[in-house]
C-alpha positions in Angstrom: 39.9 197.2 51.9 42.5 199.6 53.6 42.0 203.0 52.0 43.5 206.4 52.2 41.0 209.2 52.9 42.4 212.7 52.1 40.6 215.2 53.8 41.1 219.1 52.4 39.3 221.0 54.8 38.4 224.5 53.6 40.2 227.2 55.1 37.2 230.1 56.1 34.9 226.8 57.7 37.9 225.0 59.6 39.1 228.6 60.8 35.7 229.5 62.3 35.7 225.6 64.1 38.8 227.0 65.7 37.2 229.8 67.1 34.7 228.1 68.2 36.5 225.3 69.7 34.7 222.8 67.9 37.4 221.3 65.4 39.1 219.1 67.7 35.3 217.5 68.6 34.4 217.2 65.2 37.6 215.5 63.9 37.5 213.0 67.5 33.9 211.9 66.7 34.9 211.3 62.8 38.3 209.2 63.8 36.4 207.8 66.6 33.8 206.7 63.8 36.8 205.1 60.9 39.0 203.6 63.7 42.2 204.2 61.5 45.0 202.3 61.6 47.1 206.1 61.2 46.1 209.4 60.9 48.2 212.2 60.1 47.6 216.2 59.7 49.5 218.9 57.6 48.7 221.6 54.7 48.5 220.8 51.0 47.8 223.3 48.3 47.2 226.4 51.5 44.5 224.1 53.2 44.4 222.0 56.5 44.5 218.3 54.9 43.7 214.8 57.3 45.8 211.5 55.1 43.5 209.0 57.3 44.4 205.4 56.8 41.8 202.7 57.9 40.0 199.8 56.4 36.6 200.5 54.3 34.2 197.2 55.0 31.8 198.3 52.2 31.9 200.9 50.0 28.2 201.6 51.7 30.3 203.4 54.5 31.6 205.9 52.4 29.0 208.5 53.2 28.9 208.2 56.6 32.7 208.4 56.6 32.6 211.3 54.6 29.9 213.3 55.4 30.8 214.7 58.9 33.9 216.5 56.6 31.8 218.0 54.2 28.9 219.0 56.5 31.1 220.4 59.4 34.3 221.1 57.7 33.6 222.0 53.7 36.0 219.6 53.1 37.1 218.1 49.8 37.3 214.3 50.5 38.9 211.4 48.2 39.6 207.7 48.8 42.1 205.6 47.4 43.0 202.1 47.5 46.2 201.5 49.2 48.5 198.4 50.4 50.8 198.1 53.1 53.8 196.0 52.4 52.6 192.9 53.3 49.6 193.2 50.7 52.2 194.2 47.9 54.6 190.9 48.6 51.1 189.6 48.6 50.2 190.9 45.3 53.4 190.1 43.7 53.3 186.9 44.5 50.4 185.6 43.0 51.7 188.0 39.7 54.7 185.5 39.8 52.8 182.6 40.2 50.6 183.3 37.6 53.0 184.8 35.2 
């Protein structure tokens, strides 16, 4: 299922991965690891935020997705179902069809 994961990295953690040159290595192993069909990178509420798109196989994967962001990062991380417009013609469709 293609998901978006919204990663809120806290501020005092992400800042000391800068110093030490380690947040570009730990966000390349964790994009490496969900393959995503986008990524993109901006602030939200004061903190660095990740809104990674990329397909969830089984919900199983959620901690390993999730976990490098909260272990190296302090992040806050969600997931949320989302369509691309093909899947919404999709989904309208069969509303029509069944309607």
């Amino acid at each position: 299922m293609r998901m978006l994961l919204k990663v809120q990295m806290d501020t005092q953690m992400s800042n000391e991965a800068i110093r030490q040159g380690t947040l570009e290595e730990t966000l390349g192993k964790a994009m490496s690891a969900i393959r995503p069909e986008a990524a993109y990178f901006t602030t939200e509420n004061g903190c660095r935020t990740a809104y990674v798109f990329f397909d969830l196989a089984e919900s199983a994967d959620m901690p390993k997705t999730a976990e490098p962001f909260f272990l190296e990062l302090g992040a806050k991380v969600s997931y949320t179902p989302v369509m691309n417009r093909e899947d919404l013609a999709k989904g309208l469709g069969a509303m029509e069809t069944a309607g």
